[in-house]
C-alpha positions as CSV (number, residue, x, y, z in Angstrom):
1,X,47.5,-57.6,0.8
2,X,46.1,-61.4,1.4
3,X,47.0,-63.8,-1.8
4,X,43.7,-65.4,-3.0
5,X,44.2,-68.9,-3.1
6,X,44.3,-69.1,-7.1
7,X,47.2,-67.1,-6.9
8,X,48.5,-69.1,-4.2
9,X,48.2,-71.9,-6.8
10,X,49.3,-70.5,-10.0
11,X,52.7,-69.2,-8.0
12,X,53.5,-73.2,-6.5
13,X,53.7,-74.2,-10.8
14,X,54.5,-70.5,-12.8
15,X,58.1,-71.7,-12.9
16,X,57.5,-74.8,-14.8
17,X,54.0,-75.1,-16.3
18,X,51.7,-72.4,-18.2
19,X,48.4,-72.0,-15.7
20,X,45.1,-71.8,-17.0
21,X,41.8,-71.8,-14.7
22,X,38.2,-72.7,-16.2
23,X,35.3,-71.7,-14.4
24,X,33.2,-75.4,-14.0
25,X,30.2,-74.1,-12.4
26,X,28.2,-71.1,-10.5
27,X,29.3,-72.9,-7.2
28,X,32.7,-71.8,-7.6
29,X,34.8,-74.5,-8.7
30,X,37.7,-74.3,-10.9
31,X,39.6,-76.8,-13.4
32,X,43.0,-75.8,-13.2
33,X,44.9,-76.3,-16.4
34,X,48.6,-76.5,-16.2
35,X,50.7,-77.1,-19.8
36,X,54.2,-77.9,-20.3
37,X,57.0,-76.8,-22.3
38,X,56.0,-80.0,-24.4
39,X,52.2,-79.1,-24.4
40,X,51.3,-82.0,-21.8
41,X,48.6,-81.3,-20.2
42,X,47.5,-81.8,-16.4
43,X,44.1,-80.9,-15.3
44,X,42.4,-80.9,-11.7
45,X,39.1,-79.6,-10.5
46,X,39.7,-77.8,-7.9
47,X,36.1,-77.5,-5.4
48,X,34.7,-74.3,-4.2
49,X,35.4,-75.6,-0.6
50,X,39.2,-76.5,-1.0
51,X,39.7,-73.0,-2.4
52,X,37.8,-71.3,0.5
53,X,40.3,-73.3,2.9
54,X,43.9,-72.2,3.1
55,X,45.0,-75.8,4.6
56,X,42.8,-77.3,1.8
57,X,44.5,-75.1,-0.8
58,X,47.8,-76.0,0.1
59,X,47.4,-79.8,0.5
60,X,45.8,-79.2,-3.1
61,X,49.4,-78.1,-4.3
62,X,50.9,-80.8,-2.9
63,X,48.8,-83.7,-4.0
64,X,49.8,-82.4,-7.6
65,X,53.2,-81.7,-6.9
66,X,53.1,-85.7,-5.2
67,X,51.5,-86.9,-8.6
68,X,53.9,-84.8,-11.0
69,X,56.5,-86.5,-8.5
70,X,55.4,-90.2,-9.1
71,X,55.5,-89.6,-12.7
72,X,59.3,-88.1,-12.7
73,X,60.0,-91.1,-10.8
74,X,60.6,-89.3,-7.7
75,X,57.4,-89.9,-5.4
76,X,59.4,-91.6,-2.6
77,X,61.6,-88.7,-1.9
78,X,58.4,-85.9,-1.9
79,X,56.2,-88.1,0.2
80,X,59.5,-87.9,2.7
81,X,59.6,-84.3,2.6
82,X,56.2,-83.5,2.3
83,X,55.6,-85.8,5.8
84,X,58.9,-84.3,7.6
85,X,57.2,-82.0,9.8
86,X,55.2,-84.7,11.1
87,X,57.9,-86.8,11.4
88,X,60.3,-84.5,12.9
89,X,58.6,-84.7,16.0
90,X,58.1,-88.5,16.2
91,X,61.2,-89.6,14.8
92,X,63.8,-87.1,16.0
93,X,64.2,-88.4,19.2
94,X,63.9,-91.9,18.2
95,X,67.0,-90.6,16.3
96,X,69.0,-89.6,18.7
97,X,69.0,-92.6,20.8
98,X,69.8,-94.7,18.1
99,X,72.6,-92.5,16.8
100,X,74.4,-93.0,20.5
101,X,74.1,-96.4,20.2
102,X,75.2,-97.5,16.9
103,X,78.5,-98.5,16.2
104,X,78.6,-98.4,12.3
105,X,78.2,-102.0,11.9
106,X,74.8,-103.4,10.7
């Protein structure tokens, strides 16, 4: 059984926020509403066209998680491990050579 990408959403913030969704328009977009132990409140329209795109839906997850990041103080380290794929196939060999030829003095 396929997820439907409002599920897919709700399950990336159930552990941590309450999840509301509010029907904006006949078009199909959402405003997702997520709410804190502390009643904070983050809201996002969400268009019908991300939500009919799997790769739209996801990078709609991690934009949040990104900002929810920045405001903990902790955007560096996400934007590093949300770009890692990419990087892993750049960087990794770039790595590798200069891991043979450091010493371990800068």
């Amino acid at each position: 059984m396929a997820v439907s990408p409002l599920q897919s959403i709700a399950h990336a913030f159930e552990a941590d926020f309450s999840i509301n969704f509010l029907i904006e328009n006949l078009e199909g977009s959402v405003t997702l509403i997520l709410t804190d132990k502390n009643g904070s409140k983050i809201r996002r329209i969400i268009t019908a066209e991300q939500l009919a795109d799997p790769a739209k839906v996801q990078r709609v997850i991690d934009t949040i998680r990104f900002g929810l990041a920045i405001d903990a103080g902790q955007g560096i380290s996400v934007m590093k491990a949300l770009s890692e794929p990419a990087n892993d196939q750049v960087v990794a060999p770039l790595l590798g050579r200069h891991d043979e030829a450091s010493d371990g003095t800068a």
